[in-house]
C-alpha positions as CSV (number, residue, x, y, z in Angstrom):
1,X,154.2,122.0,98.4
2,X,151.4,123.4,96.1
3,X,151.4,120.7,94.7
4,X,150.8,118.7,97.7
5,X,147.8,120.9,98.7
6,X,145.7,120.7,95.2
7,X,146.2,116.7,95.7
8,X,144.6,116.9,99.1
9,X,141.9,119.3,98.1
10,X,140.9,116.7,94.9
11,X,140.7,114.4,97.1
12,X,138.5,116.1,99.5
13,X,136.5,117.2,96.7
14,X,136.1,113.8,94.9
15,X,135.0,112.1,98.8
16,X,132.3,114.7,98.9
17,X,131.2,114.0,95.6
18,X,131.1,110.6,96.2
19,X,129.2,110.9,99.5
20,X,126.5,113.3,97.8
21,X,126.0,111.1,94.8
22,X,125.9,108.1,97.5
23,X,123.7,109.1,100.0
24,X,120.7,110.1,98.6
25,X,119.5,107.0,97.9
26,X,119.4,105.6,102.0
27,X,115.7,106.9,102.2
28,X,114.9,104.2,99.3
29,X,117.0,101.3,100.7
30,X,116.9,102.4,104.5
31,X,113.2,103.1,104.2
32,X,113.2,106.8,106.5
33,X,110.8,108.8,105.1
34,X,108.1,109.8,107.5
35,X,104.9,109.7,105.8
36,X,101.4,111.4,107.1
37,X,98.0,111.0,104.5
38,X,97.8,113.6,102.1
39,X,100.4,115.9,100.0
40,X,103.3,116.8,102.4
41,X,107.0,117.5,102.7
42,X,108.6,114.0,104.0
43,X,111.9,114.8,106.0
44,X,114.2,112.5,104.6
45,X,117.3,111.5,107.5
46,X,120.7,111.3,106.0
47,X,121.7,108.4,108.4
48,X,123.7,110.9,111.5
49,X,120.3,112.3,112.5
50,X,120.5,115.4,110.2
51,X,116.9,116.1,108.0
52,X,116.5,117.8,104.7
53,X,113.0,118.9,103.2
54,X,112.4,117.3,99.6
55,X,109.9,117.5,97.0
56,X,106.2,117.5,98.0
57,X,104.9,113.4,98.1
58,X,101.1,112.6,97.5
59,X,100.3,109.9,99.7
60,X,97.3,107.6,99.0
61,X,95.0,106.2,101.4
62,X,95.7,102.6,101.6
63,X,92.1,101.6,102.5
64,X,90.7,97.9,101.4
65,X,87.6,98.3,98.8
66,X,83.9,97.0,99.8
67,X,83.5,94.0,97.8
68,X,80.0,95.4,97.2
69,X,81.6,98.7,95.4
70,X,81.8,97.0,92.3
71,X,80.3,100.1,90.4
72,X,83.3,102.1,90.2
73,X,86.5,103.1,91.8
74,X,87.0,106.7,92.7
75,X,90.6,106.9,91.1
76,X,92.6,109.7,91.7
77,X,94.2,111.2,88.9
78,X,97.4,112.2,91.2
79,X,101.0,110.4,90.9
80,X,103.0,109.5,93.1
81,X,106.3,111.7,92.7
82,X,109.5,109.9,92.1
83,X,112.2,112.6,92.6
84,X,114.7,113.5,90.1
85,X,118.2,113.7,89.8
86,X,118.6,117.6,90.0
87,X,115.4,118.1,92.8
88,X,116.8,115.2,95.5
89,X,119.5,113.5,93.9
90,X,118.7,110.0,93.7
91,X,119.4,108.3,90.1
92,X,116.8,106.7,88.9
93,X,118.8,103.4,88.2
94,X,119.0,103.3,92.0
95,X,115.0,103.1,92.6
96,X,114.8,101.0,89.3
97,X,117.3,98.6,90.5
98,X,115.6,98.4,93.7
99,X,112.3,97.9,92.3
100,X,113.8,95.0,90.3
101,X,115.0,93.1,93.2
102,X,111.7,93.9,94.6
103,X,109.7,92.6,91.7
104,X,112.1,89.5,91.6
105,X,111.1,88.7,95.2
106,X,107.3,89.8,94.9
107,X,106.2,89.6,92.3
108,X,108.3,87.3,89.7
109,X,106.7,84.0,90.6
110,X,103.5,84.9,89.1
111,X,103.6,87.7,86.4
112,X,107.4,85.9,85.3
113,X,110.5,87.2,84.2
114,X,110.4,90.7,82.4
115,X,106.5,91.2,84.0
116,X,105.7,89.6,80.1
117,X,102.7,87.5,82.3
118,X,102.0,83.7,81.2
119,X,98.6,83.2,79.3
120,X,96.2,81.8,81.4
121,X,97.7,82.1,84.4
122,X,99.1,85.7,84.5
123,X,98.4,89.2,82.8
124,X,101.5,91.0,81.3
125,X,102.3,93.8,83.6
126,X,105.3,94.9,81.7
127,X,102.9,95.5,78.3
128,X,102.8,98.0,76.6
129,X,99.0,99.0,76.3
130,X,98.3,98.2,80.5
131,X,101.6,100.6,80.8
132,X,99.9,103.9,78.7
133,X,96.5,102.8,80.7
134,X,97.1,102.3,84.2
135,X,98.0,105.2,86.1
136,X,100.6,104.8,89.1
137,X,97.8,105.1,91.3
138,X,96.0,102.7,89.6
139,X,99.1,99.8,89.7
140,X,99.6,100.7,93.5
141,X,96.3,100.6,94.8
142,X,96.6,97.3,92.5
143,X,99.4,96.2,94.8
144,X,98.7,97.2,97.9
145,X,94.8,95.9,98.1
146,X,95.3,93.1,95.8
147,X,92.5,91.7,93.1
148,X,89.6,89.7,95.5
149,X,89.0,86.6,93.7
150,X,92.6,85.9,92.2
151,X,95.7,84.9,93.2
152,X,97.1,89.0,93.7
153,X,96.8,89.0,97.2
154,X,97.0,92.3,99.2
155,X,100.1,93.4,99.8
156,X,99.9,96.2,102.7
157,X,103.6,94.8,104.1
158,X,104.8,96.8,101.1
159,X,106.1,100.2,102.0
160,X,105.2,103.6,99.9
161,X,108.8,103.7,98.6
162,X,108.3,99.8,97.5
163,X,105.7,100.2,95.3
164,X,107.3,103.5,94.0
165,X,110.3,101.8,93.0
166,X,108.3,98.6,91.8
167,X,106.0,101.1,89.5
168,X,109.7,102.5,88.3
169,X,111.0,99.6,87.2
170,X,108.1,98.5,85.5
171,X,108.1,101.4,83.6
172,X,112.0,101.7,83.0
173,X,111.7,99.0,80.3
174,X,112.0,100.3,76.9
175,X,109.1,100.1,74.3
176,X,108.7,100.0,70.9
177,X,105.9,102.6,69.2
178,X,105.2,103.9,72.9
179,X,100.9,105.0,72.7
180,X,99.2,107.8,74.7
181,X,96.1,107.0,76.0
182,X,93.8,109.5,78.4
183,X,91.4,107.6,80.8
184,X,88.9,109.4,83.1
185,X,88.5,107.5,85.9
186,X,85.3,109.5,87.0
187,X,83.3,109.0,83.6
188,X,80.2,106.0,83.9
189,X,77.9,104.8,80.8
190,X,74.6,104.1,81.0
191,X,75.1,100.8,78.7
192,X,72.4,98.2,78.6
193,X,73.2,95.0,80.9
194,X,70.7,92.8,78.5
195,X,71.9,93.4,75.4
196,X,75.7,93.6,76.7
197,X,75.1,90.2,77.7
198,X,74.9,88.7,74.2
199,X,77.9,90.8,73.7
200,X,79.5,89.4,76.0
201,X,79.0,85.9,75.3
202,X,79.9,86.3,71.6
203,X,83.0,88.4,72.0
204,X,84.6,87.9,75.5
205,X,83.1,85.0,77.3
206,X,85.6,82.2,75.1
207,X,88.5,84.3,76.8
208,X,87.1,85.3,80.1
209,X,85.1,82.8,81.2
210,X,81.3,82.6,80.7
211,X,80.6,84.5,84.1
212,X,84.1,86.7,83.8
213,X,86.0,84.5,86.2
214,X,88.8,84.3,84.4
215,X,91.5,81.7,84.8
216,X,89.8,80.0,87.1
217,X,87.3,78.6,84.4
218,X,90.3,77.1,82.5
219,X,90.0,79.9,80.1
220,X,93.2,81.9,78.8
221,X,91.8,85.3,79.8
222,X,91.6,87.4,83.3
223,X,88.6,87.6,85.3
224,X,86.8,90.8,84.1
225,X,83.8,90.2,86.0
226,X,85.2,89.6,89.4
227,X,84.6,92.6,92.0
228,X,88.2,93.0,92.7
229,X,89.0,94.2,89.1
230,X,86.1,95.9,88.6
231,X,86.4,98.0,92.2
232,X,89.3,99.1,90.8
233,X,88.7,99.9,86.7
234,X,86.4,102.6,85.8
235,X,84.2,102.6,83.2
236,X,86.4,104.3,80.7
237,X,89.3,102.1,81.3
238,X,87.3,99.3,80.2
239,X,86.3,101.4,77.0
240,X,89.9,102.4,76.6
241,X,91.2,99.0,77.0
242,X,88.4,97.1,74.8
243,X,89.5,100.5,71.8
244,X,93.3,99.9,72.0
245,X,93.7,95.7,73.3
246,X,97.3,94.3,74.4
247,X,99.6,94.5,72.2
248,X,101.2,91.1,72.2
249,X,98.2,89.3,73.8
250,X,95.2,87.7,72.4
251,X,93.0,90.6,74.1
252,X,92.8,92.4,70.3
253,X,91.3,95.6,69.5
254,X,87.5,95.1,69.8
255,X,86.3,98.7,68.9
256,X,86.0,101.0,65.4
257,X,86.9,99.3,61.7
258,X,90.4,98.3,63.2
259,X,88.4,96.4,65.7
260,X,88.2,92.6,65.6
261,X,84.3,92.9,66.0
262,X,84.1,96.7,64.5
263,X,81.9,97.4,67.5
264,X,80.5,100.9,68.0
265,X,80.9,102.7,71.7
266,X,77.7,102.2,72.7
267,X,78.0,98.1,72.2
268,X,81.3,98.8,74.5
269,X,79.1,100.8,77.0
270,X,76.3,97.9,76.7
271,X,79.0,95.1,77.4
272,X,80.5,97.4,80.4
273,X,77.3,96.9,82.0
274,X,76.9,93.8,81.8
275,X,80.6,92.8,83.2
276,X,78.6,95.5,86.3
277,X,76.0,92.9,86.8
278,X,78.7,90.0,86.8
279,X,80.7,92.2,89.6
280,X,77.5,92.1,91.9
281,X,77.0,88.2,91.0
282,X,80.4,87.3,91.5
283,X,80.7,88.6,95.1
284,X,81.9,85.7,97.1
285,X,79.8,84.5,100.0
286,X,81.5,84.5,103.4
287,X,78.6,81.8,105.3
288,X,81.0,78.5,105.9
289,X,77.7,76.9,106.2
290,X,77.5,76.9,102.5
291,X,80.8,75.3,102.2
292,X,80.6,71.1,101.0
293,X,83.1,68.9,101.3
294,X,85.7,69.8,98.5
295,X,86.1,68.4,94.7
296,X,89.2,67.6,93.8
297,X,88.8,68.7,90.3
298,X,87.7,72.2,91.3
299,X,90.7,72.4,93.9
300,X,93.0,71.7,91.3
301,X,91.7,75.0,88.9
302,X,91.8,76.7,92.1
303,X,95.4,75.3,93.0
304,X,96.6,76.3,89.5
305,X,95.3,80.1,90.0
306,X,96.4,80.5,93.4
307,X,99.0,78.0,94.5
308,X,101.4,76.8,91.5
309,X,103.6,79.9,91.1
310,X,105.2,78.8,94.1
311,X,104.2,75.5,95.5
312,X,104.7,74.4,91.6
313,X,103.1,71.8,89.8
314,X,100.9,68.9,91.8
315,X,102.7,71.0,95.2
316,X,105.9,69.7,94.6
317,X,107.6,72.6,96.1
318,X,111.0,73.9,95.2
319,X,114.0,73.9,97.3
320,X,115.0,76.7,98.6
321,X,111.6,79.0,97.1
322,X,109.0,77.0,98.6
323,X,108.0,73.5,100.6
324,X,106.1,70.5,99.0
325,X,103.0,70.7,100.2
326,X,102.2,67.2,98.4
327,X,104.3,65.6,100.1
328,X,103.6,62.5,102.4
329,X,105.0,62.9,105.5
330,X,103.5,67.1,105.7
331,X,99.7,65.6,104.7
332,X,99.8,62.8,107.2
333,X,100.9,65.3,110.1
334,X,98.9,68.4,108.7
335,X,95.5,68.6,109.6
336,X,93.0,70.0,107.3
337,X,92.3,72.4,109.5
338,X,96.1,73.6,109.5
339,X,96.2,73.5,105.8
340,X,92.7,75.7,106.2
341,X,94.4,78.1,108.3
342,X,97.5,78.7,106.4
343,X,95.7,79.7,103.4
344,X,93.5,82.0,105.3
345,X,96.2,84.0,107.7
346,X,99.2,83.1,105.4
347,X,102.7,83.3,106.8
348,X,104.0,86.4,107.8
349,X,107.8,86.8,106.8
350,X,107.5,85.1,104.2
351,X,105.5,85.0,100.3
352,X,103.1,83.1,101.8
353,X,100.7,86.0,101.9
354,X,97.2,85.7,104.1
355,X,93.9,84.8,101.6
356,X,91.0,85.9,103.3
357,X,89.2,86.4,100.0
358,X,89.2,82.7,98.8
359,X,86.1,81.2,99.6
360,X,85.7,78.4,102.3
361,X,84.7,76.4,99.3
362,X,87.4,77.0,97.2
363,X,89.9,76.4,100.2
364,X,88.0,72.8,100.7
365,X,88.5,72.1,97.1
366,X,92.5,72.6,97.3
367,X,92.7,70.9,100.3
368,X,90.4,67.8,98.9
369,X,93.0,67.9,95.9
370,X,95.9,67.9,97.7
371,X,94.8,64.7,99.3
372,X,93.6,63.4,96.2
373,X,97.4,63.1,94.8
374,X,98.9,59.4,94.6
375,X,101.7,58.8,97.5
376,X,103.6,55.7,97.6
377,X,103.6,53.8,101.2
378,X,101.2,56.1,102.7
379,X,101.9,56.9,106.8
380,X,99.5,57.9,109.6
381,X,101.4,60.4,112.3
382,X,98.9,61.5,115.4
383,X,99.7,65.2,116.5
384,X,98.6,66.3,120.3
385,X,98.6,70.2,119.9
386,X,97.7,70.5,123.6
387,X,101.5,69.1,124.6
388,X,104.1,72.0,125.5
389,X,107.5,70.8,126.3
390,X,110.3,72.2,128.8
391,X,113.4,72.2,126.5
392,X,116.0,74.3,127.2
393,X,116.7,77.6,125.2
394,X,120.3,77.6,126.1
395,X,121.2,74.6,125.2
396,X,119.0,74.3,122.1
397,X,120.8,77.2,120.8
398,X,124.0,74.8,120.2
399,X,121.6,71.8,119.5
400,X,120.1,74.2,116.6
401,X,123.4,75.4,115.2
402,X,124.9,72.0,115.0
403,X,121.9,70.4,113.1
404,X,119.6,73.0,111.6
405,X,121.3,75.9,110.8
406,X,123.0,75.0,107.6
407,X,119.2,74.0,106.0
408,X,117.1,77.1,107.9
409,X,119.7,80.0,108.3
410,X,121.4,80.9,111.7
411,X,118.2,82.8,113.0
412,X,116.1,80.2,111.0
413,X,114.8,83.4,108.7
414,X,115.1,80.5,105.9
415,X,114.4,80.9,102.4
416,X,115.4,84.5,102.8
417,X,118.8,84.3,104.3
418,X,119.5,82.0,101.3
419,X,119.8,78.3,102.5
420,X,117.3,75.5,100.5
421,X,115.1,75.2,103.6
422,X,111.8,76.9,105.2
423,X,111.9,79.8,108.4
424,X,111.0,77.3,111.2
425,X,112.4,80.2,113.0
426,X,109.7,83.1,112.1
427,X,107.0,83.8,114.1
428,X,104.0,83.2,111.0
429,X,105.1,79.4,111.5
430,X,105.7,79.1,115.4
431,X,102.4,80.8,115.7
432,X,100.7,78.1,113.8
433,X,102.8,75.1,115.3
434,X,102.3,73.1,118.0
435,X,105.8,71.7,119.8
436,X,104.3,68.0,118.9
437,X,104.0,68.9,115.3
438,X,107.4,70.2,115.4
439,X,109.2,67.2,117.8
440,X,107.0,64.6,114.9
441,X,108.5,66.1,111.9
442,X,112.3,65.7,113.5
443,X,111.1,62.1,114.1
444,X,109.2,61.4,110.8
445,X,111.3,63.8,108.6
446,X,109.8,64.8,105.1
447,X,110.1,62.2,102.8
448,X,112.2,63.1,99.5
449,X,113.6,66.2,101.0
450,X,116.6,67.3,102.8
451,X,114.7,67.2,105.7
452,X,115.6,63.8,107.2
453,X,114.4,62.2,110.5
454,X,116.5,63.4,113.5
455,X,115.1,61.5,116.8
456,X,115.9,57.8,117.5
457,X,118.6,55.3,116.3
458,X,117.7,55.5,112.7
459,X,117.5,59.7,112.9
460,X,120.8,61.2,111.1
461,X,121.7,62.8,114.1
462,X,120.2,60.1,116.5
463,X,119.2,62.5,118.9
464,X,117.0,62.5,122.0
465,X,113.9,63.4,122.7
466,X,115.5,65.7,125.4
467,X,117.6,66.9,122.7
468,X,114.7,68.0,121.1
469,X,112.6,69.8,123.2
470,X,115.6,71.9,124.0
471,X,115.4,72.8,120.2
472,X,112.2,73.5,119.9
473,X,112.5,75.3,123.0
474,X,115.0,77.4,121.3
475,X,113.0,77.9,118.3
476,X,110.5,79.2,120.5
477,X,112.9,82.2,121.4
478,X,113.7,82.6,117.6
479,X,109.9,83.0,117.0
480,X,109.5,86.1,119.9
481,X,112.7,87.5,118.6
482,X,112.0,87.4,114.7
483,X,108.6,89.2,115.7
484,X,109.5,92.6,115.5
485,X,111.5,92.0,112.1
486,X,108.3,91.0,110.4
487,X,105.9,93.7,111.7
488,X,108.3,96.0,110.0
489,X,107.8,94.2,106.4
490,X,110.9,92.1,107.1
């Protein structure tokens, strides 16, 4: 009998240890914490409507930076608190494992496997040096407003706890000969722009480009002069980071008799002022009217910078990551106009983040170079974006599951739910689509893809165009209904 009773009270006690050591962590993966601007308690919800208090957060002001404030960035020195085991009980691996499924799906494409970066296309996020530099504050700002004038697009869909558990990871790797480095983030120099300018083209220029543009010249180095780093770096990060370099990078030591150029502090101040100057030159013009017709050869720099992590090579696309964008069938039925606006307002629910910061000439360019690319039996396909069909939801919904769900996911969420093809279902495309474009690609199909014709005798599925219209109708639904998902961040 006694021994019956301490059995049952193990057992109790091991289910509420299990349930203590479990439940913490549903405020990272559930994503409940209420949070108001400014240092606070969060009540965290334990998933039956119960609240606890936790550990004081410091919230940062997600607000986008003038592309004119390219002096400095007032950086606070404040970081965001990650809680520890004894104060709120989540494990760390929990937020680090979360922040690398997070960085898999966000930010992998571009800053690869590891965050080791890929010379000229890239920085290493996972390095060392840019680890003892960069505050958290500094990385999330990073994140959430993006760099204007590269391909790190703002990322505001991101929530606090994200980006926490995205900073987390990054810094959960192991380093060898970990530094300490102090920046201020309120200090400025009074360097000379003139003679940082000579400076500049003798030591940096090679790397960076000759007016700090950075891949985008072709060069292997980031853009230093563009306003969206330098909103965010303050003088004496640049100092810090020209004194110490990137350890496994070409960016060297620059500064003292260790230095690659032994330059003094004041030629660092001198060449900080200059990279000012190129920040106010460098600020992209908005006017359209400026805009020419595009160059091919400048829309393929700009393709590679913005577009390759995930359209790949020449827009080839990947199945089941992202669509060709190449290919001939999607350039004879996009306009240039739809490619234009794509680029500009993205698509929401999915990495195809809106790029409001690439100039109207540098959108031109890409699209001239997309259409520059050879095709093979080239086709011409009219779209009327003023027809609206009458299809029927209902029986679209069968129509859908027989023939499209297997390549776009039940709900056609897509890429996300795990099948090879787009989310034809998600409101960032159905908002962008007209039902012709849609009823033309199940005639025409994509050529070279899964995605075959569907309409007519020689279609897979030789369906009508009734048949049709009751499937578009139905995607239609799928649009309004996946809505709400994606204002959440889905």
């Amino acid at each position: 009998m006694k021994d019956h009773s301490v059995r049952a009270s193990l057992k109790v006690a091991v289910g509420i240890w299990a349930l203590a050591l479990l439940s913490p962590a549903n405020w990272l993966l559930k994503d409940e914490v209420t949070y108001v601007k400014g240092a606070h308690k969060p009540l965290v919800t334990d998933g039956v409507g119960q609240s606890k208090v936790i550990k004081p957060v410091e919230v940062l002001e997600k607000a986008m930076e003038s592309p004119a404030g390219v002096q400095t960035a007032d950086f606070s020195k404040l970081e965001p608190a990650l809680l520890s085991e004894s104060e709120g009980g989540i494990h760390e691996s929990v937020v680090v494992a979360k922040g690398k499924q997070l960085f898999n799906v966000n930010c992998l494409a571009c800053h690869q496997l590891d965050a080791v970066g890929k010379i000229g296309f890239a920085p290493s996020i996972g390095n060392r040096d840019f680890l003892a530099l960069a505050t958290d504050a500094f990385i999330r700002q990073t994140i959430l407003n993006g760099r204007q004038g590269t391909a790190m697009a703002p990322r505001p869909d991101l929530s606090e706890k994200e980006v926490t558990a995205i900073i987390t990871y990054l810094r959960s790797s192991p380093v060898a000969n970990p530094v300490k480095v102090s920046v201020d983030w309120d200090k400025k120099f009074n360097g000379d722009a003139t003679a940082g300018a000579e400076k500049y083209g003798r030591y940096c220029a090679s790397c960076h480009g000759t007016k700090g543009e950075g891949y985008v010249a072709g060069v292997p180095g980031t853009g230093v002069g563009l306003p969206g780093f330098l909103s965010a770096a303050s003088d004496d990060y640049i100092l810090q980071t020209l004194k110490l370099g990137r350890i496994g990078t070409p960016m060297q030591s620059f500064i003292g008799s260790r230095g690659l150029a032994n330059l003094t502090e004041r030629d660092g101040h001198d060449v900080i002022a200059y990279l000012r100057e190129l920040g106010r030159r460098n600020v992209p013009s908005s006017d359209r009217k400026m805009a020419v017709k595009g160059d091919p050869k400048q829309g393929n720099l700009h393709f590679d910078v913005n577009c390759i992590a995930c359209h790949q090579a020449d827009g080839e696309g990947k199945v089941g990551f992202a669509p060709s964008i190449r290919n001939r069938d999607f350039l004879a039925i996009a306009s240039d106009d739809f490619i234009r606006k794509t680029i500009r307002n993205g698509r929401p629910g999915t990495a195809m983040v809106p790029r409001p910061d690439l100039a109207f000439q540098a959108v031109n360019d890409i699209i001239a170079y997309l259409r520059s690319l050879p095709i093979a039996n080239p086709v011409e396909i009219k779209v009327d974006s003023t027809l609206t069909f009458k299809g029927n939801a209902e029986a679209g919904a069968t129509k859908y599951a027989n023939y499209c769900a297997a390549c776009h996911g039940k709900d056609g969420e897509g890429y996300m739910a795990g099948v090879p093809g787009p989310g034809i279902g998600l409101a960032g495309f159905l908002q962008s689509v007209s039902d012709d474009y849609i009823l033309q690609t199940l005639r025409q199909g994509r050529i070279g893809t899964a995605m075959k014709p569907f309409i007519g005798s020689k279609g897979i599925a030789n369906l009508t165009m009734e048949d049709a219209h009751d499937i578009i109708a139905r995607l239609r639904v799928m649009g309004v209904k996946n809505a709400g998902g994606q204002a959440a961040g889905q």
